[in-house]
mmCIF entry with sequence, helices, sheets and N, C-alpha, C, O atoms, coordinates in Angstrom:
data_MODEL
# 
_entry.id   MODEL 
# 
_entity.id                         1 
_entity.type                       polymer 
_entity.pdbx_number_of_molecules   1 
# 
_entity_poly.entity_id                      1 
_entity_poly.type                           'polypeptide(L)' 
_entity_poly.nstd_linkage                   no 
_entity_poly.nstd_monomer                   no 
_entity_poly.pdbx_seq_one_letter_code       
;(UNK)(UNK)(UNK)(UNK)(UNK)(UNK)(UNK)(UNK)(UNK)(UNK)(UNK)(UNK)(UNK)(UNK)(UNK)(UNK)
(UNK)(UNK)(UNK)(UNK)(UNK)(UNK)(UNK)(UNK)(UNK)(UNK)(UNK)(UNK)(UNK)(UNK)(UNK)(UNK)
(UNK)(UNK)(UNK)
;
_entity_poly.pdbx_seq_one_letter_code_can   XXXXXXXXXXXXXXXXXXXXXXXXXXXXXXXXXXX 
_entity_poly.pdbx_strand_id                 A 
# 
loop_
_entity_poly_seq.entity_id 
_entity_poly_seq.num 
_entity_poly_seq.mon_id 
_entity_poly_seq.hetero 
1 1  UNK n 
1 2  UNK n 
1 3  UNK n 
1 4  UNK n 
1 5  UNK n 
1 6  UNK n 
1 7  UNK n 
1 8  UNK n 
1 9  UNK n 
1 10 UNK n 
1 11 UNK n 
1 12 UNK n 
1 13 UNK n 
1 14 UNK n 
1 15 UNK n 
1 16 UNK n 
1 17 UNK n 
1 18 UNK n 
1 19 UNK n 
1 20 UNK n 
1 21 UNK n 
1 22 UNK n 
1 23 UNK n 
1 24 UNK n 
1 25 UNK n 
1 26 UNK n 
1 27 UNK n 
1 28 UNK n 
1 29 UNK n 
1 30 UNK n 
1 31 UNK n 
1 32 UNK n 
1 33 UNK n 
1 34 UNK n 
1 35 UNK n 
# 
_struct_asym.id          A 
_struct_asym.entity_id   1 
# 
loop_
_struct_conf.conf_type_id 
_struct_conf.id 
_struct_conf.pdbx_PDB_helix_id 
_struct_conf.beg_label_comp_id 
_struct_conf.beg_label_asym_id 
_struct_conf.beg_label_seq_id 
_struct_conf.pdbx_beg_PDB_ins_code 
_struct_conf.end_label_comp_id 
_struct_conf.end_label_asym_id 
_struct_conf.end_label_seq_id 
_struct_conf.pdbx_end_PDB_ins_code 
_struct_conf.beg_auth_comp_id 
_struct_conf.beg_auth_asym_id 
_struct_conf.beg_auth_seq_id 
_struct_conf.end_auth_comp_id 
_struct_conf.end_auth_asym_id 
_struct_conf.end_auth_seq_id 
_struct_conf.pdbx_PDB_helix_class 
_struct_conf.details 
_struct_conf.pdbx_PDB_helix_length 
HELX_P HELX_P1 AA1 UNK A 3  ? UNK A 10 ? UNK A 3  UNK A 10 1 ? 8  
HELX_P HELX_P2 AA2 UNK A 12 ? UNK A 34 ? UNK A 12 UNK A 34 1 ? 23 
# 
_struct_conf_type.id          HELX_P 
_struct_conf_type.criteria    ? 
_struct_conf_type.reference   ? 
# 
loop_
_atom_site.group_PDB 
_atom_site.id 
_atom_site.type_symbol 
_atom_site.label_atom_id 
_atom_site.label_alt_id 
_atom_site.label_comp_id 
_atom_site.label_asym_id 
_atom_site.label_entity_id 
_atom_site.label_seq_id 
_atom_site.pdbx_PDB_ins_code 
_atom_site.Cartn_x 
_atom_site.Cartn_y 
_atom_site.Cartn_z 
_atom_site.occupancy 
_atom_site.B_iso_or_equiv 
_atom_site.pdbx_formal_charge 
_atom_site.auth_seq_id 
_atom_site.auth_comp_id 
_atom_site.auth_asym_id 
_atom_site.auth_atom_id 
_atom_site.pdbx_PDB_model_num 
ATOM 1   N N  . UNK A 1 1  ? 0.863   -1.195 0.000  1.00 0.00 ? 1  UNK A N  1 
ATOM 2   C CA . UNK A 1 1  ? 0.000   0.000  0.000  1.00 0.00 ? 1  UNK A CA 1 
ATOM 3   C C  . UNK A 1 1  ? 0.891   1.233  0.000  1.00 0.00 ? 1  UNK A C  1 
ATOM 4   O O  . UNK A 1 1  ? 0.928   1.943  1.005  1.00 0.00 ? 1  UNK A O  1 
ATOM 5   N N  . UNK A 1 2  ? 1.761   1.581  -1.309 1.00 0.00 ? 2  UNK A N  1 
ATOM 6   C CA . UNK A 1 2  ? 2.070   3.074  -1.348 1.00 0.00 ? 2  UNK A CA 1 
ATOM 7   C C  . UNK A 1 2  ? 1.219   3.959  -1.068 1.00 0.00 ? 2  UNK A C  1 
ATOM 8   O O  . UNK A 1 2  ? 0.078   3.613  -0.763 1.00 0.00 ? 2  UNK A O  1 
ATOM 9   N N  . UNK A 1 3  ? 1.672   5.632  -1.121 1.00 0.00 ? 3  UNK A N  1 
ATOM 10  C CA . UNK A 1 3  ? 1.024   6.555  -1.087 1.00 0.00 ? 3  UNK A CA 1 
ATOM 11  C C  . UNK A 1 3  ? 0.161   6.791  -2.450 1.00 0.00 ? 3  UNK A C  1 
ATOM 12  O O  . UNK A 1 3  ? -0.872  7.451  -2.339 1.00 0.00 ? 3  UNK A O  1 
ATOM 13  N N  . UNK A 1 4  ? 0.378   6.495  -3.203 1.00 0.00 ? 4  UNK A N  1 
ATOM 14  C CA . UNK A 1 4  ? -0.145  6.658  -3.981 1.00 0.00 ? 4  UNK A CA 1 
ATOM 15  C C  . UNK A 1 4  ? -1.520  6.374  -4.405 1.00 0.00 ? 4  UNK A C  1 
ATOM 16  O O  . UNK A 1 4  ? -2.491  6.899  -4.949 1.00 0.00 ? 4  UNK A O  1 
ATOM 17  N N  . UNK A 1 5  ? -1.014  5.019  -3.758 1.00 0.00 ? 5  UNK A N  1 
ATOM 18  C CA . UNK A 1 5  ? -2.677  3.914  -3.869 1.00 0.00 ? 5  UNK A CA 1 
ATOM 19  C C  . UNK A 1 5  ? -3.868  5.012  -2.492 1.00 0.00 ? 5  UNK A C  1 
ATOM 20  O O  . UNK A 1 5  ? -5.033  5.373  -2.662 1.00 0.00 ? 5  UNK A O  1 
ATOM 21  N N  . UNK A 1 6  ? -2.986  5.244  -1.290 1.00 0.00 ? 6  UNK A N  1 
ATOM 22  C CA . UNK A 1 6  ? -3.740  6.295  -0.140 1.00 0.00 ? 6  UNK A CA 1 
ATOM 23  C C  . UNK A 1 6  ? -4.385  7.223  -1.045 1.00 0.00 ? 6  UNK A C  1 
ATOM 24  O O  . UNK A 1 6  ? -5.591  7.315  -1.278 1.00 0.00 ? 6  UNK A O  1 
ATOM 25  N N  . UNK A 1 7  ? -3.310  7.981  -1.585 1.00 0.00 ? 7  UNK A N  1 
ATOM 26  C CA . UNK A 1 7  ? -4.220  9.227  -2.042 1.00 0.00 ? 7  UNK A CA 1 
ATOM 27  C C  . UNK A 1 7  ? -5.656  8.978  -2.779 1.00 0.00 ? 7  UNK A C  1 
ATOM 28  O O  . UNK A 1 7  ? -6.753  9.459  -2.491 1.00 0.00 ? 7  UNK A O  1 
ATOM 29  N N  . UNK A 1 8  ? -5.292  8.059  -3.836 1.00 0.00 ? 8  UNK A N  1 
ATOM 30  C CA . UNK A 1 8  ? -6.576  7.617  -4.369 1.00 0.00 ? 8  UNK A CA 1 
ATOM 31  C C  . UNK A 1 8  ? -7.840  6.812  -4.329 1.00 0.00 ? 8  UNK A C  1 
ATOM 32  O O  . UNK A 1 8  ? -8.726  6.579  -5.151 1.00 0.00 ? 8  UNK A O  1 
ATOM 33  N N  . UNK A 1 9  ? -7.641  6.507  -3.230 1.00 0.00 ? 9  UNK A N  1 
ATOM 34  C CA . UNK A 1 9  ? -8.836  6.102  -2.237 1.00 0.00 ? 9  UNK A CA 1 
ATOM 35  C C  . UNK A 1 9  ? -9.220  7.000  -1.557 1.00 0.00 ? 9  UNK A C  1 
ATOM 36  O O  . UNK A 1 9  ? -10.435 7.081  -1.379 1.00 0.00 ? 9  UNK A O  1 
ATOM 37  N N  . UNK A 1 10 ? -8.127  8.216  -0.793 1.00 0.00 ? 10 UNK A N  1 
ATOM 38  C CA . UNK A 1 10 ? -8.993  8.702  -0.085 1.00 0.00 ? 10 UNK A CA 1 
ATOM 39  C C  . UNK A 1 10 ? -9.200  9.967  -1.243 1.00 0.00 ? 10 UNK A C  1 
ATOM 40  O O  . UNK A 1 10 ? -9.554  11.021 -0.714 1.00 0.00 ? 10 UNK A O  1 
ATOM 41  N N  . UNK A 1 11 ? -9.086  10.006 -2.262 1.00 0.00 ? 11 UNK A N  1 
ATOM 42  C CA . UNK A 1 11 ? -9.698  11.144 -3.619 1.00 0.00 ? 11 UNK A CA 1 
ATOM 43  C C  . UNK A 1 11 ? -10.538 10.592 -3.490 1.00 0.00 ? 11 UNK A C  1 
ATOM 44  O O  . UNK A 1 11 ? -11.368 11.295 -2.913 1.00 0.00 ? 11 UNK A O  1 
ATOM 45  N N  . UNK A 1 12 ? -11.011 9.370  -3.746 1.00 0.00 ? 12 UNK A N  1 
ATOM 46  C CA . UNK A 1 12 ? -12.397 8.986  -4.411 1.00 0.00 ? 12 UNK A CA 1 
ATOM 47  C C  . UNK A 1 12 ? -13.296 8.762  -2.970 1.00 0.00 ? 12 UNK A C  1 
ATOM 48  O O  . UNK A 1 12 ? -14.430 8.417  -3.303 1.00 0.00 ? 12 UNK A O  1 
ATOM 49  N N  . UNK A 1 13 ? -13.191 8.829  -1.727 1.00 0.00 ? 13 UNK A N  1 
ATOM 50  C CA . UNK A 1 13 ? -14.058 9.021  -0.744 1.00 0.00 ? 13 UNK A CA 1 
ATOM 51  C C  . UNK A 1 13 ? -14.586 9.986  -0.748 1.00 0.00 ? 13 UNK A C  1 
ATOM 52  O O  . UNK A 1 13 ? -15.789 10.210 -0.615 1.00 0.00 ? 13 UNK A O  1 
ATOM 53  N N  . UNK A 1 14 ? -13.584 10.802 -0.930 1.00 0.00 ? 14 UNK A N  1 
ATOM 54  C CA . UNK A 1 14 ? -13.699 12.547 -0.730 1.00 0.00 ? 14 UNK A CA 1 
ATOM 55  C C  . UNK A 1 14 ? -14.605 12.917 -1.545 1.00 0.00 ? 14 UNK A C  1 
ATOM 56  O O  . UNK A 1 14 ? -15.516 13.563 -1.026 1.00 0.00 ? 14 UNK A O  1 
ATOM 57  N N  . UNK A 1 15 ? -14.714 12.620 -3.315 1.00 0.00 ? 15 UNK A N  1 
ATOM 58  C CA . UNK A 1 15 ? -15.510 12.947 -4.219 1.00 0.00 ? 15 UNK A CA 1 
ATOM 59  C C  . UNK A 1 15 ? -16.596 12.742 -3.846 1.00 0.00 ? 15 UNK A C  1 
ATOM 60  O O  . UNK A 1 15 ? -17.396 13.672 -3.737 1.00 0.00 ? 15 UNK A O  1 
ATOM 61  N N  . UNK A 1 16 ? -17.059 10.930 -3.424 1.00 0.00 ? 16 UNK A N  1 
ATOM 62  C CA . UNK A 1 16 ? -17.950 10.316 -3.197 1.00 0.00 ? 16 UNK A CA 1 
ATOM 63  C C  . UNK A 1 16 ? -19.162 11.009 -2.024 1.00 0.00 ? 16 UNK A C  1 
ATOM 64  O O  . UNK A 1 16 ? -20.392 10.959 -2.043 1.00 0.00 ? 16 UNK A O  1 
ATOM 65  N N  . UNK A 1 17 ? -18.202 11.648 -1.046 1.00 0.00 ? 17 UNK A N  1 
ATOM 66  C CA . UNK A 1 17 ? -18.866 12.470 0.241  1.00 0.00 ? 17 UNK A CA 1 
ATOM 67  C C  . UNK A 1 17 ? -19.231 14.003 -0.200 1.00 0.00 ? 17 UNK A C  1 
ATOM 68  O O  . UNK A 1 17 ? -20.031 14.626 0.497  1.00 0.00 ? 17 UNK A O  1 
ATOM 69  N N  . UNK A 1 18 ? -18.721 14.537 -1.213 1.00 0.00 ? 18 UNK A N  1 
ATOM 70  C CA . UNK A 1 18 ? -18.885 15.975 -1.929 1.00 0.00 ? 18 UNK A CA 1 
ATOM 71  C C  . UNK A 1 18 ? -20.342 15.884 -2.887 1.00 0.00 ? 18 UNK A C  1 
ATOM 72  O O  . UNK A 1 18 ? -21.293 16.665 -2.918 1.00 0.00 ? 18 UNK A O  1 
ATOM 73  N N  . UNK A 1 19 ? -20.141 14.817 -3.519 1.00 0.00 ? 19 UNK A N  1 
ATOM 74  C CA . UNK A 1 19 ? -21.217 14.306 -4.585 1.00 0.00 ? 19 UNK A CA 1 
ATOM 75  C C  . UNK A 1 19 ? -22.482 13.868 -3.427 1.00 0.00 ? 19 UNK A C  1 
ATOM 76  O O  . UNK A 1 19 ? -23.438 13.610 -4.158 1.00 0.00 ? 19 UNK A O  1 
ATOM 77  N N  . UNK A 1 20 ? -22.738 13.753 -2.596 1.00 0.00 ? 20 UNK A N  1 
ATOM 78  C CA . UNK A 1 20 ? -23.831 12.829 -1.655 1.00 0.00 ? 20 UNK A CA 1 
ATOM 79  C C  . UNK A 1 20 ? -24.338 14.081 -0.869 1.00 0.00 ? 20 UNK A C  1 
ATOM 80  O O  . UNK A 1 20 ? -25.531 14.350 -0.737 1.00 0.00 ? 20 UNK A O  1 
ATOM 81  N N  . UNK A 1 21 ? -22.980 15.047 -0.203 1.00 0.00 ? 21 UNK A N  1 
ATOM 82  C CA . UNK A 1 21 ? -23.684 15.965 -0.096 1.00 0.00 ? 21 UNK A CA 1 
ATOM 83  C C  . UNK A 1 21 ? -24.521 17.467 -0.758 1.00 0.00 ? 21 UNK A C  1 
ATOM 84  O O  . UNK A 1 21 ? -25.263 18.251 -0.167 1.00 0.00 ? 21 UNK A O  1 
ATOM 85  N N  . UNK A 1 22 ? -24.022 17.463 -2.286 1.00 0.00 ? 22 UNK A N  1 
ATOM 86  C CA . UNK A 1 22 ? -24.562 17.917 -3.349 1.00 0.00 ? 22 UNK A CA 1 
ATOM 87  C C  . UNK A 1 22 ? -26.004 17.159 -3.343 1.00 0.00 ? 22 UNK A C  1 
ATOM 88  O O  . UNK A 1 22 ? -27.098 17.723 -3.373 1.00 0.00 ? 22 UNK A O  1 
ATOM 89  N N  . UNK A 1 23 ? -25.856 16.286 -3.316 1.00 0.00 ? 23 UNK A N  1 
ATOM 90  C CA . UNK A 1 23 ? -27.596 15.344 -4.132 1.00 0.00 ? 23 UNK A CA 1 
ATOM 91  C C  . UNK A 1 23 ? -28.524 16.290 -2.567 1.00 0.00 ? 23 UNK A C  1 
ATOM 92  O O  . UNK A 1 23 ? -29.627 16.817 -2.713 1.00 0.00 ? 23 UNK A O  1 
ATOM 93  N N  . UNK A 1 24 ? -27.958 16.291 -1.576 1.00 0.00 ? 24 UNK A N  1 
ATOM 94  C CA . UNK A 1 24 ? -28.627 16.021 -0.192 1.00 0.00 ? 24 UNK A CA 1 
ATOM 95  C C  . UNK A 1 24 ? -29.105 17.618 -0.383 1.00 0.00 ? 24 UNK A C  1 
ATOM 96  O O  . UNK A 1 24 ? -30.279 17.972 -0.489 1.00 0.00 ? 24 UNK A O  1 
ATOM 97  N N  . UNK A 1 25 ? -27.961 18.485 -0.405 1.00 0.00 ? 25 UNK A N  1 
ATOM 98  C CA . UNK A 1 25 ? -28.302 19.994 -0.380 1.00 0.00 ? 25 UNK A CA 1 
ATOM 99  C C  . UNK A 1 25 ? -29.623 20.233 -1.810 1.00 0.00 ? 25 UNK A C  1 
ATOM 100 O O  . UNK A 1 25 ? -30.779 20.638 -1.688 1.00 0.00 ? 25 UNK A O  1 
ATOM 101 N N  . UNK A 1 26 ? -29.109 19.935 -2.700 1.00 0.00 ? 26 UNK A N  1 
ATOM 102 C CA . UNK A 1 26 ? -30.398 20.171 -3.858 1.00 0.00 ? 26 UNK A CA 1 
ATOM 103 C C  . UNK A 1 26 ? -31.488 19.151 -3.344 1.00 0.00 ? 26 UNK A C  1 
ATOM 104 O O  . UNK A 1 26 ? -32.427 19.945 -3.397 1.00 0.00 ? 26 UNK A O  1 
ATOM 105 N N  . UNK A 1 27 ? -31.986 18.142 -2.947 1.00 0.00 ? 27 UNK A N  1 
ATOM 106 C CA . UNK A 1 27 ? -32.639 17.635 -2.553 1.00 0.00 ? 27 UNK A CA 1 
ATOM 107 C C  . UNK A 1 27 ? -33.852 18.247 -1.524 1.00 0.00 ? 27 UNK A C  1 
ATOM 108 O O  . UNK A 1 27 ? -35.061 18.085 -1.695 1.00 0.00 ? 27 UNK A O  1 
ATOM 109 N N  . UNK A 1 28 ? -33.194 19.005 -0.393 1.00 0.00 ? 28 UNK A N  1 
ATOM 110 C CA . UNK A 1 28 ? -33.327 19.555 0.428  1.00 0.00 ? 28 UNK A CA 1 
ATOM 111 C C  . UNK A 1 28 ? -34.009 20.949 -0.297 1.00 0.00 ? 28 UNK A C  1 
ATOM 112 O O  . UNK A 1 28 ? -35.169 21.206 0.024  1.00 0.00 ? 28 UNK A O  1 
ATOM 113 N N  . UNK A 1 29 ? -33.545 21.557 -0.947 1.00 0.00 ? 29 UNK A N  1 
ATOM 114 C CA . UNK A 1 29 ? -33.734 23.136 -1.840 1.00 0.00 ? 29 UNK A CA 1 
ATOM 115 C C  . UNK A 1 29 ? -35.201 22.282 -2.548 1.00 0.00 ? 29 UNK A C  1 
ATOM 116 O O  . UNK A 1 29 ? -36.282 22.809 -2.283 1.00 0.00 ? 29 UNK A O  1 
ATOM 117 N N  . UNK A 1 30 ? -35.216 21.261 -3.245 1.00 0.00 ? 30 UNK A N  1 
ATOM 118 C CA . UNK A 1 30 ? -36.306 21.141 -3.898 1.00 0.00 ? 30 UNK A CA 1 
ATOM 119 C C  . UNK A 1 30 ? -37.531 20.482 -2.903 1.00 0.00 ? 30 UNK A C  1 
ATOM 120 O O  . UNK A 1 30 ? -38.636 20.372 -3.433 1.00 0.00 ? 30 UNK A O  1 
ATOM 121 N N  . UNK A 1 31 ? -37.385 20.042 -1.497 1.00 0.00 ? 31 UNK A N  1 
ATOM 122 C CA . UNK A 1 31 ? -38.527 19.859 -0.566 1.00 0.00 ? 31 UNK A CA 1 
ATOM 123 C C  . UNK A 1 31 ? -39.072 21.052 -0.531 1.00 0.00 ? 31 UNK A C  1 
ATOM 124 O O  . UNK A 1 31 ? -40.257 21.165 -0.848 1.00 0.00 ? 31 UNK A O  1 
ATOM 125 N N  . UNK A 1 32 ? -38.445 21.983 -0.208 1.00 0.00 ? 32 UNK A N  1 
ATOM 126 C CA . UNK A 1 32 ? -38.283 23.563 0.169  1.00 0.00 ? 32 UNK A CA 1 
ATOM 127 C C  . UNK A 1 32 ? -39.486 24.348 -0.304 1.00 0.00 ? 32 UNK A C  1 
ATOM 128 O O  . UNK A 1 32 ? -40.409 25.093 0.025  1.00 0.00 ? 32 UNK A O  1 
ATOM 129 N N  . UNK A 1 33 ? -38.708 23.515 -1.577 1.00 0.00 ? 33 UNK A N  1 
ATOM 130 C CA . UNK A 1 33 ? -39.839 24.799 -2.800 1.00 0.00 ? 33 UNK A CA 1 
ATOM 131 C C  . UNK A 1 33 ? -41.362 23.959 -2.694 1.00 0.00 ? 33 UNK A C  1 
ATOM 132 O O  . UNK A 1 33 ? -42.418 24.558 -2.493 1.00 0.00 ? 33 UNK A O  1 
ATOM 133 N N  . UNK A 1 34 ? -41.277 22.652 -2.847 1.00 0.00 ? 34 UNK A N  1 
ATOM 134 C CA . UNK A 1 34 ? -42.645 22.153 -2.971 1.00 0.00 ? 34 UNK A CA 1 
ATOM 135 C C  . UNK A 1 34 ? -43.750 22.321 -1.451 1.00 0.00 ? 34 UNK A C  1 
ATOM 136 O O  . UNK A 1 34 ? -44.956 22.080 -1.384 1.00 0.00 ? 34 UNK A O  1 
ATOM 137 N N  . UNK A 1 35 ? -42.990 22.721 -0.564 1.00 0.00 ? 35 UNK A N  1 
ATOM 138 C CA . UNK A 1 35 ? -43.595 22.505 0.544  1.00 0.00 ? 35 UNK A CA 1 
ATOM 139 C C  . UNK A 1 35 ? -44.531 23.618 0.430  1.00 0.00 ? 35 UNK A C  1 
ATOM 140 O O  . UNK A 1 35 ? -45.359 23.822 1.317  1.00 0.00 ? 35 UNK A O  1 
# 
């Protein structure tokens, strides 16, 4: 397990947690409006 292989696991967590909380925030904005 170089660094290398680290970084890119924890890149793609990182994306994975950026992207989930994107869906969550627009998700949230569109309850908003319908309510």
């Amino acid at each position: 397990m170089g660094a290398l292989a680290f970084y890119t696991v924890t890149g793609i967590i990182y994306s994975e947690s950026v992207l989930a909380i994107i869906h969550f925030i627009l998700a949230a904005e569109r309850l908003s409006i319908m309510a």
